[in-house]
C-alpha positions in Angstrom: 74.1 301.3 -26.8 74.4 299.2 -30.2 71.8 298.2 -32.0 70.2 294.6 -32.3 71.6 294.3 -36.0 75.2 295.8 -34.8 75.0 293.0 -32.2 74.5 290.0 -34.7 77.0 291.7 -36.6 79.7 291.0 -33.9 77.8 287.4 -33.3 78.3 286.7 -37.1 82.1 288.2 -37.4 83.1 285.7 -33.9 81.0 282.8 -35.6 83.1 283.5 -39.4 86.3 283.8 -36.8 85.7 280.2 -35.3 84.6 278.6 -38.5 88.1 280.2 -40.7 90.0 278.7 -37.0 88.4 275.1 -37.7 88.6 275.4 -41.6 92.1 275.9 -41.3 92.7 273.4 -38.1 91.3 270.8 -40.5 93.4 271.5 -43.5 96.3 270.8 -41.5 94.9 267.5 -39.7 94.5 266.4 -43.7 97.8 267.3 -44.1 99.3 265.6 -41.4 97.1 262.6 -42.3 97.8 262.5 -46.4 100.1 263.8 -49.2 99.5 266.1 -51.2 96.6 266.1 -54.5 98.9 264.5 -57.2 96.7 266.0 -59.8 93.4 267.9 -60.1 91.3 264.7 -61.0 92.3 263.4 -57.5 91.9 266.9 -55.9 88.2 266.6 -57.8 87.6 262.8 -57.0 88.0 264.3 -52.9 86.3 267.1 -52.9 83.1 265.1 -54.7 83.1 262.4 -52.1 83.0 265.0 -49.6 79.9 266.9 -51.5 78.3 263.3 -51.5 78.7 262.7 -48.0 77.0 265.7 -47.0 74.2 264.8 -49.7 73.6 261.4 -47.8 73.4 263.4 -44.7 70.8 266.2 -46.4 69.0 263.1 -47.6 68.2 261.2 -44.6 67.7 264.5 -42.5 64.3 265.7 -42.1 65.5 268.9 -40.7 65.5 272.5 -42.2 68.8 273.4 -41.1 72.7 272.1 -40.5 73.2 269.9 -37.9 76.7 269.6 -36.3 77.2 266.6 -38.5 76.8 268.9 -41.3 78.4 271.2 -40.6 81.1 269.4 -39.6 81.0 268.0 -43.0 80.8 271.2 -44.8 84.1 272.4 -43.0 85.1 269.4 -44.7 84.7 270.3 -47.9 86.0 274.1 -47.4 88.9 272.7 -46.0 89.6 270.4 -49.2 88.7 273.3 -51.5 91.8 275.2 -49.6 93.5 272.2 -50.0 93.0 271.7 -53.7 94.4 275.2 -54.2 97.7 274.9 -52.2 98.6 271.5 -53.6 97.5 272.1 -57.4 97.4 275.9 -58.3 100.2 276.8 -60.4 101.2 280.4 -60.3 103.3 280.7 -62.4 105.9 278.9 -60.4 
């Protein structure tokens, strides 16, 4: 039988699995929604209004931990950060 901590191991690699799924599921709703960064000031300008709004939410919260609002939010903000390297990072190309 596994142990308790090779159990939350498995809980933690199906919970990483989801949040990559929704990370990417939202970087292509964004896509579908609006075009691409034009520049890094606008891929900056985004990203910081999604920071903010999670502030807001930290602010108002009383709680000690992420809500699904929050963490809604913070998939968000990873999925902008992906977003912000496809549209703007130059390779070389």
């Amino acid at each position: 039988m596994p142990s308790v901590g090779a159990f939350e191991g498995f809980k933690k690699g199906i919970m990483r699995e989801e949040l990559l799924n929704a990370i990417h599921d939202e970087v292509n709703r964004a896509k579908g929604l609006y075009p691409k960064f034009h520049s890094l000031h606008e891929g900056y300008g985004v990203l910081l209004e999604e920071v903010d709004e999670l502030w807001d939410m930290i602010k108002a919260s009383k709680l000690i931990k992420a809500d699904d609002r929050m963490k809604a939010e913070a998939i968000q903000i990873a999925a902008m950060a992906v977003r912000f390297i496809e549209d703007l990072y130059d390779a070389g190309e």
